[in-house]
C-alpha positions in Angstrom: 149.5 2.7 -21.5 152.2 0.1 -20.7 151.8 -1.4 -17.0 154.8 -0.9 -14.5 156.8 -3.8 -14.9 158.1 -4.8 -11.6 161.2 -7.5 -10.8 160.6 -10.8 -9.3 161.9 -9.0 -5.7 159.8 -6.2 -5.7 156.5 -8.9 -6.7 157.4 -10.9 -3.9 157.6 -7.8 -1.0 154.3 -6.5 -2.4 153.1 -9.7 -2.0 154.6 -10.2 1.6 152.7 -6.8 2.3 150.1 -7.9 0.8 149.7 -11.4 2.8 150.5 -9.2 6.2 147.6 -7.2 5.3 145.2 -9.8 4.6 146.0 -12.0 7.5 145.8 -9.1 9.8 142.0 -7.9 7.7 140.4 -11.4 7.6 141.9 -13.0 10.7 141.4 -16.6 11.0 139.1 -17.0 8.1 141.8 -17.1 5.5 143.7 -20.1 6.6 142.4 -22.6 4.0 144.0 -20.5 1.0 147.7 -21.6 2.1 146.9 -24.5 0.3 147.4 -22.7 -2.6 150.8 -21.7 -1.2 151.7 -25.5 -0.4 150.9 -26.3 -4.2 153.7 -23.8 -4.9 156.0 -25.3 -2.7 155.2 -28.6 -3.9 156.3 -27.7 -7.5 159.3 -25.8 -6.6 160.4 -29.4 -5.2 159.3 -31.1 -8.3 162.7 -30.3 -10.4 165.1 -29.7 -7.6 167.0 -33.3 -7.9 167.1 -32.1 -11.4 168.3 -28.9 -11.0 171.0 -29.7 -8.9 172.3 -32.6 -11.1 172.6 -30.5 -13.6 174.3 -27.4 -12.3 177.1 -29.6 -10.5 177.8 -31.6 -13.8 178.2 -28.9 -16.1 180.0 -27.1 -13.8 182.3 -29.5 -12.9 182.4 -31.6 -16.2 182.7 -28.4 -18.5 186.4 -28.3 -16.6 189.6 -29.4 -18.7 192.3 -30.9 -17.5 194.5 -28.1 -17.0 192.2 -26.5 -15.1 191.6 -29.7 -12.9 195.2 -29.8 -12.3 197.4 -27.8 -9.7 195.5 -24.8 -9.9 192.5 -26.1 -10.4 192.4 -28.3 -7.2 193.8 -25.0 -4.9 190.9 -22.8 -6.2 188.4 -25.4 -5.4 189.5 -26.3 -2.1 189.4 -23.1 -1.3 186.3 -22.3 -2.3 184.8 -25.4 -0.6 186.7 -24.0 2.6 185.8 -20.6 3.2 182.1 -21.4 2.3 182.3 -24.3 5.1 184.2 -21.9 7.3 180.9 -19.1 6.5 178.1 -22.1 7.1 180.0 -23.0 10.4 180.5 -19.3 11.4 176.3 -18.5 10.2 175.9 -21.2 12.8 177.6 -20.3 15.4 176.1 -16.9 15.4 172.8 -18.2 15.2 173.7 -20.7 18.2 175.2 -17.7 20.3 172.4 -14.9 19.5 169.3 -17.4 19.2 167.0 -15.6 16.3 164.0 -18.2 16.5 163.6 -18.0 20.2 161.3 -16.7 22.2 159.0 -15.9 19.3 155.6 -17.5 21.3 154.5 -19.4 18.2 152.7 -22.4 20.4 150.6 -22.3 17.3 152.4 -22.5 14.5 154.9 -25.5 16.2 151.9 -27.2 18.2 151.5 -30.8 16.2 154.5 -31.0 14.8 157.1 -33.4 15.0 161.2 -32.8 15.1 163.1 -35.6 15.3 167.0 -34.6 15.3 168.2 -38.0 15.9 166.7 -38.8 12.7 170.2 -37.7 11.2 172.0 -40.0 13.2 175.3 -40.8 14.5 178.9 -39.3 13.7 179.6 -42.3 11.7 175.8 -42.4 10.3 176.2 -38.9 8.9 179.7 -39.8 7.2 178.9 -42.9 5.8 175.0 -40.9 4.8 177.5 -38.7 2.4 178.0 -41.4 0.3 175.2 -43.0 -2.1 174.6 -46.9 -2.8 172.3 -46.3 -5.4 171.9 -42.9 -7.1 168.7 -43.9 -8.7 166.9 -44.6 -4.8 169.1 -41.1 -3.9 167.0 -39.1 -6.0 163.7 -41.4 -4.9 164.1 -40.1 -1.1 165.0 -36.3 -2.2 168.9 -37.3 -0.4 170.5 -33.9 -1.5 174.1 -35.0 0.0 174.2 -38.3 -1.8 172.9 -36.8 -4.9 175.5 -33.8 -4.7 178.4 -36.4 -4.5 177.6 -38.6 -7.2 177.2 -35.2 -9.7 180.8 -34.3 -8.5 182.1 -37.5 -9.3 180.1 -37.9 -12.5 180.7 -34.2 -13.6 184.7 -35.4 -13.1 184.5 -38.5 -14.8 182.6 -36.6 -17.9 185.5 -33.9 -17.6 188.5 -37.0 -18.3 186.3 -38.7 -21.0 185.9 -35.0 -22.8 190.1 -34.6 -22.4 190.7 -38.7 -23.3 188.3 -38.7 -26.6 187.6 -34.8 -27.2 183.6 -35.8 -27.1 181.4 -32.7 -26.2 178.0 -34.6 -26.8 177.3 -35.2 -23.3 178.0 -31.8 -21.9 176.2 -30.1 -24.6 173.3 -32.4 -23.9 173.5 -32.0 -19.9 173.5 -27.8 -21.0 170.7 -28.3 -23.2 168.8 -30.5 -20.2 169.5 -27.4 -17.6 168.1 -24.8 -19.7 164.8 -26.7 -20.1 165.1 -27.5 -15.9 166.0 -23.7 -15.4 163.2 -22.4 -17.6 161.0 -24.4 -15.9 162.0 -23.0 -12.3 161.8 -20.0 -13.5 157.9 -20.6 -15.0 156.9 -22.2 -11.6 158.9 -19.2 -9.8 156.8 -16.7 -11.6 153.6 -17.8 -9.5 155.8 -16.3 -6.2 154.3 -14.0 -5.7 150.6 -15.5 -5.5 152.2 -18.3 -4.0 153.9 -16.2 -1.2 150.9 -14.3 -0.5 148.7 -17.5 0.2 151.5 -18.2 2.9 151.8 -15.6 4.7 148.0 -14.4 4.7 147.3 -18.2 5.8 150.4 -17.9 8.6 149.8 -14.5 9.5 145.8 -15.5 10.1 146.2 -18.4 12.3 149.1 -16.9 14.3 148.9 -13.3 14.0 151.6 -10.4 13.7 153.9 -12.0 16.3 155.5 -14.3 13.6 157.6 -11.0 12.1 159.5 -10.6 15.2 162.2 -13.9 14.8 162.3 -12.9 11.3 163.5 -9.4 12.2 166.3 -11.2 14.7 167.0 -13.6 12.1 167.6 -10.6 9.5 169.9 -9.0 12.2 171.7 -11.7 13.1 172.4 -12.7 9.6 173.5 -9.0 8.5 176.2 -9.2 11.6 177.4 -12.6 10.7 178.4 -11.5 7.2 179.8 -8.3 8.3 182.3 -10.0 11.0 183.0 -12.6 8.6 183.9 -10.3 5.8 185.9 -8.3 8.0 188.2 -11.1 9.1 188.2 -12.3 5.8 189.7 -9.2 4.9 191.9 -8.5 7.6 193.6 -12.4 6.8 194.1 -11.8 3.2 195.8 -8.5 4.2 198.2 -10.1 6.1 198.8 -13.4 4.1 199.1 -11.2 0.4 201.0 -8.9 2.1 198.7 -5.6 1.3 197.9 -2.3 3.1 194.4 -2.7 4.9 192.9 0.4 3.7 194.2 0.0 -0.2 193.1 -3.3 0.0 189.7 -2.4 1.5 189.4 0.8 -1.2 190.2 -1.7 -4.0 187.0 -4.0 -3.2 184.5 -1.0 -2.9 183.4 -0.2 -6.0 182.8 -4.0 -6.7 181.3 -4.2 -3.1 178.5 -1.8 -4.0 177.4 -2.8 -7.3 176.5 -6.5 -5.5 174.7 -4.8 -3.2 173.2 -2.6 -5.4 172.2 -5.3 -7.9 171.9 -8.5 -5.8 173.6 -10.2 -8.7 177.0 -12.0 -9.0 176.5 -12.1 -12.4 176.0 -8.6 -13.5 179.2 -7.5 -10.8 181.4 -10.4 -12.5 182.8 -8.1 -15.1 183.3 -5.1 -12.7 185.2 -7.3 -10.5 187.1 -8.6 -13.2 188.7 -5.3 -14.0 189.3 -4.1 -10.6 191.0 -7.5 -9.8 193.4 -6.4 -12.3 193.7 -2.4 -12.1 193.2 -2.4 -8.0 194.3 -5.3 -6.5 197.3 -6.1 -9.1 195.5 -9.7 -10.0 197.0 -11.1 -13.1 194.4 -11.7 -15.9 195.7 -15.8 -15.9 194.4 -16.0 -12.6 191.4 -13.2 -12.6 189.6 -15.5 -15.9 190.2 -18.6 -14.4 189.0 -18.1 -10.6 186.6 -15.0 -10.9 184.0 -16.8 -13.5 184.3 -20.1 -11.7 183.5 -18.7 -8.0 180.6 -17.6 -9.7 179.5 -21.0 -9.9 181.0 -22.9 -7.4 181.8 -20.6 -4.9 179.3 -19.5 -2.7 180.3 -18.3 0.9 177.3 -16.2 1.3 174.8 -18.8 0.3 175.9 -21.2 2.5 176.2 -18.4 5.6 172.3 -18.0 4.6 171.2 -21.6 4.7 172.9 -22.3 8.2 171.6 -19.5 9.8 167.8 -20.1 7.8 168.3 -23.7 9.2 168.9 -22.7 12.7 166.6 -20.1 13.2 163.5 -22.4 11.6 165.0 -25.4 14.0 164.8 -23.0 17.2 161.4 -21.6 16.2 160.1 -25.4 16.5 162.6 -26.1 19.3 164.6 -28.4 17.9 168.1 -29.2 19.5 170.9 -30.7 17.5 174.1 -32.6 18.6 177.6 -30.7 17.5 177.9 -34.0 15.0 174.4 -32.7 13.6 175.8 -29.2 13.6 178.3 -30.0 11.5 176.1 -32.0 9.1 174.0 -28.7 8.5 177.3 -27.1 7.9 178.5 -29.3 5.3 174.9 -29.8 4.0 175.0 -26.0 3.8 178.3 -26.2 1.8 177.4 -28.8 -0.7 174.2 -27.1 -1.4 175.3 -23.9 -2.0 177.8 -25.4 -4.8 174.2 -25.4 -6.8 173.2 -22.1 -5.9 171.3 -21.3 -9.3 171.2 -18.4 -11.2 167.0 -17.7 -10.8 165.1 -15.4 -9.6 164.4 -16.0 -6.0 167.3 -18.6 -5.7 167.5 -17.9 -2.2 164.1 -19.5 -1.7 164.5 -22.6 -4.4 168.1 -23.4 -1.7 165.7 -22.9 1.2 163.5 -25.9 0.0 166.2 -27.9 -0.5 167.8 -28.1 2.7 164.9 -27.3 4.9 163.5 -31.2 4.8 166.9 -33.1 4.4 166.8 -31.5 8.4 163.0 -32.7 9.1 162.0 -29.6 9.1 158.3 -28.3 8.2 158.9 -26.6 4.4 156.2 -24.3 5.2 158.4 -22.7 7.4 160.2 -21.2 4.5 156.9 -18.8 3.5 158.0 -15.7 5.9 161.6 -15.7 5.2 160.3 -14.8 1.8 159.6 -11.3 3.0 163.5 -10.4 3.4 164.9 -11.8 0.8 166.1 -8.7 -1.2 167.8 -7.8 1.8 169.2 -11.2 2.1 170.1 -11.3 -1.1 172.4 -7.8 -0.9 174.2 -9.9 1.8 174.6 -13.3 -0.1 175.5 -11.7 -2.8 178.5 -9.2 -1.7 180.3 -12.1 0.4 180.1 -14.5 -2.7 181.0 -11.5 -4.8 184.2 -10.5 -2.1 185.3 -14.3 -1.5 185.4 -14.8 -4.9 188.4 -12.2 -5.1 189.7 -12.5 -2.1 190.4 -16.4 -3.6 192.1 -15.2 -6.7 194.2 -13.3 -4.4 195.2 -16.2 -2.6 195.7 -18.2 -6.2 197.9 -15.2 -7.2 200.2 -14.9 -3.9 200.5 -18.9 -4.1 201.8 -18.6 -8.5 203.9 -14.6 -7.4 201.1 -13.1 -10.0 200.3 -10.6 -7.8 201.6 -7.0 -9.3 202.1 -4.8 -6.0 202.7 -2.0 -8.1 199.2 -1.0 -8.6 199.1 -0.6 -4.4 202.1 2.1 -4.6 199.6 4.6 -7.4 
């Protein structure tokens, strides 16, 4: 007889049960196995310069020259725009409704050091973009610098491919990312054990009053993205010029399969063929936009690392300057443009982002516990701001076919 094979999600909430459970049983006494869960961590981080390299170059270096022209440059900005325009409004949410406070978790923040004037000042944090040496970059784990230099190397490799026609390069940086992505998704495969060993070891020392931020933090997030996507919607009604409700009816069945699945990916071809046959998309702009959102367009990722970052800095009351604000933002932004397609993705961003802001990466281990849910809401507003780009694309170039509004 075959055992039940579960998904990496349902592993991971067993596991979060599990670790609940165990830390409630065995109290204190199991606070020495979260050194298993650190271990976890700890490889997780081992490939993540690697892993974000990778997924910027190809991405941006597999481009042509056409489609780094007019068009081109439109899409991206705008995808680089809403998804700073989500991490800003994730954070102003999180500022306003205050998920990681009053949590009583002496405990847990007792010892440790913030220091938010580590990221320095408005001029510190532009100038920080910017690398000197890529090679010391990836030495200190400096995710912005790293980020920028793949953009500008993945456009450099995209001229030399149009210049000489060579394809080595990309081909060997695609060959490089499946090794670094099967090896994420070996190390991700221990989740689960790793997961439990945090949270029994969390849940031990601190007890069951840890769950309640998370809870706020879940809520907060969910209301963010709704409010978000609704005045997404309500502005590409009025600038495409479409009826509200046919505009609304045309994103639903592509709406529910991201929920449903928590996967851009498998809605990509659904939402292909709706942006043609409901919201009157032409197929020039619908092949071009729709597959490339899918990799570098990611307003609901970077939503979910502003308001993660937030709710983590309030738990271990730390207070940022609106200049430092905005660098979590834009961190939140440039970090979500490497949002990879793994199991548990939402987690391998987390511990990215979580020490470029000093923060303790342990911190992480309970927001594993929601992720499913998370991930229906990452996943619909990348899935919807995906579209709602290609309509934008398609007013801009009159491919829009307002005939298919009029059935």
């Amino acid at each position: 007889m075959k055992l039940l094979k579960l998904s990496m999600t349902t592993q991971i909430m067993i596991a979060v049960i599990l670790g609940i459970l165990f830390g409630v049983l065995f109290d204190g006494e199991l606070t020495s196995i979260k050194l298993v869960g650190d271990i976890f961590l700890r490889l997780i981080q081992m490939s993540i310069i690697l892993l974000v390299m990778g997924q910027i170059i190809e991405a941006v270096g597999g481009l042509n020259s056409k489609e780094l022209g007019r068009r081109g440059l439109k899409t991206i900005s705008i995808f680089f725009g809403s998804s700073l325009l989500a991490a800003l409004f994730g954070l102003m949410m999180g500022y306003w409704l205050q998920p990681g406070s009053g949590g009583h978790l002496d405990q847990l923040t007792e010892g440790v050091e913030i220091d938010p004037d580590s990221i320095g000042t408005a001029s510190d944090v532009i100038l920080n973009f910017f690398p000197k040496n890529v090679l010391q970059s990836m030495a200190e784990g400096d995710i912005a610098q790293i980020i920028i230099f793949s953009v500008l190397f993945g456009i450099a490799m995209s001229l030399v491919r149009v210049d000489s026609g060579g394809e080595k390069v990309l081909g060997f940086i695609k060959e490089f990312n499946q090794i670094i992505l099967k090896l994420v998704l070996m190390i991700m495969k221990l989740a689960p054990i790793g997961i439990f060993a945090l949270i029994a070891g969390t849940i031990g020392e601190l007890g069951l009053r840890v769950i309640t931020p998370l809870l706020k933090y879940l809520g907060v997030y969910g209301l963010a993205t709704v409010i978000y996507l609704l005045l997404f919607t309500l502005f590409i009604s009025i600038r495409c010029q479409i009826n509200l409700p046919k505009l609304i009816s045309g994103m639903v069945q592509m709406s529910v399969i991201a929920l449903a699945t928590t996967s851009s990916a498998i809605t990509l071809p659904t939402a292909m063929k709706d942006a043609k046959e409901k919201l009157g998309i032409s197929e020039k702009v619908s092949k071009f936009v729709l597959p490339l959102g899918m990799t570098l367009n990611s307003n609901g990722a970077a939503m979910h690392m502003a308001v993660t970052v937030i709710t983590i800095a309030q738990i271990y009351g730390a207070e940022y300057t609106m200049v430092q604000y905005l660098f979590i933002a834009m961190l939140s932004t440039l970090v979500s443009l490497s949002n990879a397609v793994v199991p548990g993705a939402g987690l391998v961003s987390m511990t990215i982002i979580i020490p470029q802001m000093g923060l303790p990466l342990e911190s992480i281990a309970i927001f594993a516990g929601v992720e499913w849910f998370v991930g229906m809401l990452r996943t619909i507003l990348n899935v919807d701001s995906d579209v709602y780009t290609a309509l934008l694309i398609a007013k801009s170039e009159n491919e829009i076919d307002y005939s298919v509004y009029k059935r």
